[in-house]
MDAnalysis code that builds the backbone (N, CA, C; Angstrom):
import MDAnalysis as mda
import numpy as np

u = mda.Universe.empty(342, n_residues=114, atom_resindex=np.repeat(np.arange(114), 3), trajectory=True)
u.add_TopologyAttr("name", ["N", "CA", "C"] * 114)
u.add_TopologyAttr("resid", np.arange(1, 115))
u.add_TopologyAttr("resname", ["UNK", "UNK", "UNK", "UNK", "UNK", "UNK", "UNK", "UNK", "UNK", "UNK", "UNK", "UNK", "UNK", "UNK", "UNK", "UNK", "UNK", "UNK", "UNK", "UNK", "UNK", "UNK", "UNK", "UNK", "UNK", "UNK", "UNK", "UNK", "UNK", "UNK", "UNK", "UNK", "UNK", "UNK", "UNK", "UNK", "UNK", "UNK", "UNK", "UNK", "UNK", "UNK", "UNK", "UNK", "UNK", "UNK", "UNK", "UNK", "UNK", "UNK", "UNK", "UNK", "UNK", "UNK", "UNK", "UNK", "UNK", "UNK", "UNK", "UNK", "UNK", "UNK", "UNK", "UNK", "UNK", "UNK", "UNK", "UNK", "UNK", "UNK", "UNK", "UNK", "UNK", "UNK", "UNK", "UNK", "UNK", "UNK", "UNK", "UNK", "UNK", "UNK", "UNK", "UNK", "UNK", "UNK", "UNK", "UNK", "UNK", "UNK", "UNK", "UNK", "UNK", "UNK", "UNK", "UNK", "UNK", "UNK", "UNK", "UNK", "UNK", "UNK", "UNK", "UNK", "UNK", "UNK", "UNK", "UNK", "UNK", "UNK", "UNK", "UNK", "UNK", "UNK"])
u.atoms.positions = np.array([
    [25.179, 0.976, 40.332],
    [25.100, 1.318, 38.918],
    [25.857, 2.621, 38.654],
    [26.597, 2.652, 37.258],
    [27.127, 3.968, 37.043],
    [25.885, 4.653, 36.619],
    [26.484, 5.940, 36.203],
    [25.874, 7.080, 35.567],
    [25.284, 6.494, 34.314],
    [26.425, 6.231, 33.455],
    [26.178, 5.355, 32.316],
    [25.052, 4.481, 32.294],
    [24.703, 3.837, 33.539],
    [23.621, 2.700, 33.441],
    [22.671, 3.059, 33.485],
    [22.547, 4.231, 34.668],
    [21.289, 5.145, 34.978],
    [20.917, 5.553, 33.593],
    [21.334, 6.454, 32.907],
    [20.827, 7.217, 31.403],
    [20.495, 6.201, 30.793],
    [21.124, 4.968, 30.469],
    [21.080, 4.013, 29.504],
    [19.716, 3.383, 30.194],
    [19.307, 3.069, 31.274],
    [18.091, 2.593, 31.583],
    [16.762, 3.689, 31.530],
    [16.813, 4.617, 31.590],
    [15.824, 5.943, 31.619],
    [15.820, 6.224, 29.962],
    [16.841, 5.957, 29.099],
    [16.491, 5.897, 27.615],
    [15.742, 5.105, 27.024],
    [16.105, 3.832, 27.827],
    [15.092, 2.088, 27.450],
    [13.785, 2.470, 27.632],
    [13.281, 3.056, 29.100],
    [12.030, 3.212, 29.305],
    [11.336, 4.115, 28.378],
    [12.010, 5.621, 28.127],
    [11.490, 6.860, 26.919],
    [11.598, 5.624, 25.670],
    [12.413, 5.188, 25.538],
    [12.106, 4.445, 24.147],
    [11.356, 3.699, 23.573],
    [10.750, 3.178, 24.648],
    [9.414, 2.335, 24.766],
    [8.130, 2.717, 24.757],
    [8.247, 3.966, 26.183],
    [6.940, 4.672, 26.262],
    [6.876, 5.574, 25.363],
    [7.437, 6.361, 24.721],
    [7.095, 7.502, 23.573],
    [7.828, 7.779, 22.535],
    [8.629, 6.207, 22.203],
    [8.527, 5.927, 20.758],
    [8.189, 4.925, 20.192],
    [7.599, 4.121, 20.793],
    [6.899, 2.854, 20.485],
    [7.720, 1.691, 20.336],
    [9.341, 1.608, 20.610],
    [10.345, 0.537, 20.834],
    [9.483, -0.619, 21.295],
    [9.185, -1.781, 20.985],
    [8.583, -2.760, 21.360],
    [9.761, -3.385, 22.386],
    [10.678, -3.778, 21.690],
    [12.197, -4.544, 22.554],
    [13.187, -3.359, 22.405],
    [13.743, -3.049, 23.182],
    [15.051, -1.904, 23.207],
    [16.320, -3.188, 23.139],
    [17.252, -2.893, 21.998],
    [18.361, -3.536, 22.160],
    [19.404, -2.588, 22.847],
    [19.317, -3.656, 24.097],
    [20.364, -2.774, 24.938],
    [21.501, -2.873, 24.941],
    [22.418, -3.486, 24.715],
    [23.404, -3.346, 23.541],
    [23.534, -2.327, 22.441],
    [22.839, -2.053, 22.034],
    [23.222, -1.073, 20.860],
    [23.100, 0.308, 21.827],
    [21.757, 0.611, 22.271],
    [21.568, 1.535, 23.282],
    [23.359, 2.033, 23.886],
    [23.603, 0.829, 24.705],
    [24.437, 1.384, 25.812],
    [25.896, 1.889, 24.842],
    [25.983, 0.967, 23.730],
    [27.318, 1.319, 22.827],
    [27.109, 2.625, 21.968],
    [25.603, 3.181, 21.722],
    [25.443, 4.775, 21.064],
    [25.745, 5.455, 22.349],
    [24.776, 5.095, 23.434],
    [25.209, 6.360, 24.403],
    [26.940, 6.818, 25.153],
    [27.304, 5.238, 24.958],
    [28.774, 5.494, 25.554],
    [29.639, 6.302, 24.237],
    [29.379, 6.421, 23.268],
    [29.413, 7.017, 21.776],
    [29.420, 8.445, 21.527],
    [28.667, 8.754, 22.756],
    [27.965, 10.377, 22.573],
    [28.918, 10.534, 23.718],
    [29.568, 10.158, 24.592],
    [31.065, 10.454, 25.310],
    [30.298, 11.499, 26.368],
    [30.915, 12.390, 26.967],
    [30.733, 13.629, 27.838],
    [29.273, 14.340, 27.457],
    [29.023, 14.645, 26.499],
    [27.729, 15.627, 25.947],
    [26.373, 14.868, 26.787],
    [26.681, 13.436, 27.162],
    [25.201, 12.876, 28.179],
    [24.912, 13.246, 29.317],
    [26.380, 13.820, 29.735],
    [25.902, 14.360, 30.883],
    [25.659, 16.034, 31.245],
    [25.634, 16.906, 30.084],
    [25.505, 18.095, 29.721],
    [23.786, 18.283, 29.516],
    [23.341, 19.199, 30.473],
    [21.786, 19.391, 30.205],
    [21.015, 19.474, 28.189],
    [22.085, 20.901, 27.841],
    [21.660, 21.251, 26.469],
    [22.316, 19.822, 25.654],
    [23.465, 19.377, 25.933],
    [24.022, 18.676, 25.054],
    [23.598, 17.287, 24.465],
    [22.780, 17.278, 25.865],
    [22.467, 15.559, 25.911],
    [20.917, 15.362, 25.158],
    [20.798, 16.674, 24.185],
    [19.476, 16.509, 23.650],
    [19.579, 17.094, 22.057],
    [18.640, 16.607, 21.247],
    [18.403, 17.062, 19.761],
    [17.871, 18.244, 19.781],
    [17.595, 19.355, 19.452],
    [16.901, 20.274, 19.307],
    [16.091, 20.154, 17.294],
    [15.572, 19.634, 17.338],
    [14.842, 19.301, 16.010],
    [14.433, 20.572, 15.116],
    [14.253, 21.449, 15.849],
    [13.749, 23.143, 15.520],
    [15.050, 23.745, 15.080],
    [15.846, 23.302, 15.489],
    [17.743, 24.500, 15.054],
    [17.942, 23.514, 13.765],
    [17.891, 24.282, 12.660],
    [18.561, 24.037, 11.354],
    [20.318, 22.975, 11.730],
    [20.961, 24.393, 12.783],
    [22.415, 23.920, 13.060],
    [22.491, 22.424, 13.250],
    [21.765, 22.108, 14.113],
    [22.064, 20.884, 15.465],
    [21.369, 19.932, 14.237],
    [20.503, 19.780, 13.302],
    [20.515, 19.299, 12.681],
    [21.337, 18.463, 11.502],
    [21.865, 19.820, 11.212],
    [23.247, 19.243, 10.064],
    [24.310, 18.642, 11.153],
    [24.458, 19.237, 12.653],
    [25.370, 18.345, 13.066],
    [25.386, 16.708, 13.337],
    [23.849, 16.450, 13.249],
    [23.563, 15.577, 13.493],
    [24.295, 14.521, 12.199],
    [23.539, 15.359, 11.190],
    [23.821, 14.663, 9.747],
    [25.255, 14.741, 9.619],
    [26.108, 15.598, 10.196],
    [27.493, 15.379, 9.313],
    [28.370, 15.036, 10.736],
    [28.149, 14.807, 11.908],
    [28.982, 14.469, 12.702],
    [28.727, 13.109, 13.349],
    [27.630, 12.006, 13.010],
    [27.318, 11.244, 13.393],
    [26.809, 10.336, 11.995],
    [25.452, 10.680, 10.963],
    [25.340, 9.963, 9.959],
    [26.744, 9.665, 9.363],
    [27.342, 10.828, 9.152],
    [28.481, 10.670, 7.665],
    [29.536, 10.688, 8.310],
    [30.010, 10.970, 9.698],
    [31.061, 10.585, 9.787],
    [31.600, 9.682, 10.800],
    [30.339, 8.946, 11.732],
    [29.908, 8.078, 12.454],
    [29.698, 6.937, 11.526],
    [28.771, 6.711, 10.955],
    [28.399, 5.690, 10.549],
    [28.600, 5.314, 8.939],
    [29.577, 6.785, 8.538],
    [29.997, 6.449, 7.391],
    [29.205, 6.222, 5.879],
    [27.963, 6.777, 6.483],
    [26.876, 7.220, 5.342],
    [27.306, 8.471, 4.312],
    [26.781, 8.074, 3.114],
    [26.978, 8.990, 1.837],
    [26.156, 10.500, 2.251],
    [26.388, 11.682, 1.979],
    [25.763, 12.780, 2.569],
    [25.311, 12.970, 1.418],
    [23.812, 12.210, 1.515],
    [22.903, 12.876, 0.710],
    [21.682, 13.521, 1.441],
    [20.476, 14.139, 0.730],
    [19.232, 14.018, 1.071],
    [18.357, 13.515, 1.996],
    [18.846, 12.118, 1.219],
    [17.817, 10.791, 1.956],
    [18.205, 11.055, 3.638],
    [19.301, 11.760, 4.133],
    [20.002, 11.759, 5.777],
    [18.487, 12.830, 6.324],
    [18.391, 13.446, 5.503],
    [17.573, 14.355, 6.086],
    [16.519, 14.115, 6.200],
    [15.859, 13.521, 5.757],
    [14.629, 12.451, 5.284],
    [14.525, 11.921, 6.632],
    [15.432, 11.147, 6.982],
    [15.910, 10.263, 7.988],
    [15.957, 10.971, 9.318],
    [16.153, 12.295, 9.405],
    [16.462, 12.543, 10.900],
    [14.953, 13.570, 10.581],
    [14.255, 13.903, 9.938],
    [13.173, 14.469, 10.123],
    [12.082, 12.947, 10.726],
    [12.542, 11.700, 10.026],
    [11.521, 10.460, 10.141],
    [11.448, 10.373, 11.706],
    [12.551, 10.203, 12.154],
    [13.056, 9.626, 13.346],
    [12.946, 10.875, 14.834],
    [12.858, 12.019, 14.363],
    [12.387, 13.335, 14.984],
    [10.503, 13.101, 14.868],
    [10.078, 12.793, 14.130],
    [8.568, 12.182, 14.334],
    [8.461, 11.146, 14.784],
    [9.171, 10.148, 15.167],
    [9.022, 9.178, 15.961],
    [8.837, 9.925, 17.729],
    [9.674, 10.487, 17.985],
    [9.092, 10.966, 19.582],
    [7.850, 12.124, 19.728],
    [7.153, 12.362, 18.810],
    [5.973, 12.699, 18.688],
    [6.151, 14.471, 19.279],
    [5.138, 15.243, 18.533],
    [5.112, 16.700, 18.552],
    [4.877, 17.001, 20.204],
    [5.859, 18.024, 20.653],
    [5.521, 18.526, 21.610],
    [6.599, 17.728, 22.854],
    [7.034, 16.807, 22.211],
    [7.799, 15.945, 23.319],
    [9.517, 16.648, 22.977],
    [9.884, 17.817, 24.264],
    [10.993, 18.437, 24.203],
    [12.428, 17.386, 24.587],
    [12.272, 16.363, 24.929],
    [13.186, 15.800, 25.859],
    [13.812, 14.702, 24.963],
    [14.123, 15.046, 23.359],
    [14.718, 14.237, 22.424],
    [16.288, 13.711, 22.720],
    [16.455, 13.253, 23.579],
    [17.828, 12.540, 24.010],
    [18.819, 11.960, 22.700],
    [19.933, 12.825, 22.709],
    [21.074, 12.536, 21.607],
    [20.985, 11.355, 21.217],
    [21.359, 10.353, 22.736],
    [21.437, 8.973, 22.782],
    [20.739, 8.016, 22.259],
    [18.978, 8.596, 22.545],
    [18.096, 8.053, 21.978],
    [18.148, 8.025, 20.363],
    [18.379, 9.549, 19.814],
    [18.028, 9.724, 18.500],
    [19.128, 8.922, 17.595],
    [20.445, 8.793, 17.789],
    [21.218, 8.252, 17.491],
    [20.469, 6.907, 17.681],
    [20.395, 6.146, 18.625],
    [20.033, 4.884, 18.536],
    [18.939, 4.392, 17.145],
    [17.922, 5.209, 17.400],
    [16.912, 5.428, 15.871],
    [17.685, 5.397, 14.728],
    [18.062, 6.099, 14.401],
    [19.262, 6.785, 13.527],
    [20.515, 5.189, 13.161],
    [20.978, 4.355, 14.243],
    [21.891, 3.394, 13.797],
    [21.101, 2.433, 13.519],
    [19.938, 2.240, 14.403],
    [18.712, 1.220, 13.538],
    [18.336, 1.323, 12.417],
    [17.882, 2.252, 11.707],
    [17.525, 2.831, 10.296],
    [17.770, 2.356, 9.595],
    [19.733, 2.719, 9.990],
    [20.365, 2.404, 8.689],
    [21.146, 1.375, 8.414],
    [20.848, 0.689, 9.549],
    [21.276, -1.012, 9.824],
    [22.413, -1.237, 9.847],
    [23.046, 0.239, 10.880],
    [24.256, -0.069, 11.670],
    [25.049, -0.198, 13.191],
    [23.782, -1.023, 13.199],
    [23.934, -1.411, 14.850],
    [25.276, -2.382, 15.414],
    [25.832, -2.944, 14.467],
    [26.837, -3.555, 14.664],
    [28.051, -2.669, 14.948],
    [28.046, -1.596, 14.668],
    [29.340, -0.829, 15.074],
    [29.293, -0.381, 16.516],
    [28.248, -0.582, 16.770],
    [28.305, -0.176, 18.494],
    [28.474, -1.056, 19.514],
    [28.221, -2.543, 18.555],
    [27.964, -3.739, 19.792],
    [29.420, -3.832, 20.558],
])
């Protein structure tokens, strides 16, 4: 297995156990994480920090709006606060890969990754 497979299988399992993913589409999974390029394998990089204002808007303007081509409104923020409560308080280990995956489910653009 690559690297790639390793993360992409250790995301399936976090996605299941502590965000309540019933079925992980692994497909979409493996096409966000191969998505997030180099930063997966970077300790700080390969994670959300939900608490930094910054890493937030990057989220919203380097992945919602210019990833997936969403309108930059409000409602984005709405959205990555929803999906930042999905891995539940206290859980530091918010994986880019993961949150993105949340994030292309949402907004019912999983087809750009397949």
């Amino acid at each position: 297995m690559s690297k790639l497979d390793d993360l992409v299988a250790k995301y399936a399992t976090e996605l299941e156990k502590k965000c309540g993913e019933k079925k992980v589409d692994m497909a979409l999974l493996r096409g966000v994480a191969k998505a997030c390029g180099p930063s997966l394998y970077k300790a700080d990089a390969s994670k959300v920090s939900t608490s930094d204002p910054k890493e937030l808007k990057t989220v919203r303007k380097n992945f919602l709006v210019k990833k997936l081509g969403l309108k930059d409104t409000d409602k984005l923020d709405d959205a990555i606060m929803e999906v930042g409560a999905q891995f539940g308080k206290g859980n530091r280990n918010k994986y880019r890969a993961m949150y993105y995956y949340l994030l292309a489910k949402k907004f019912r653009k999983a087809s750009m990754f397949k």
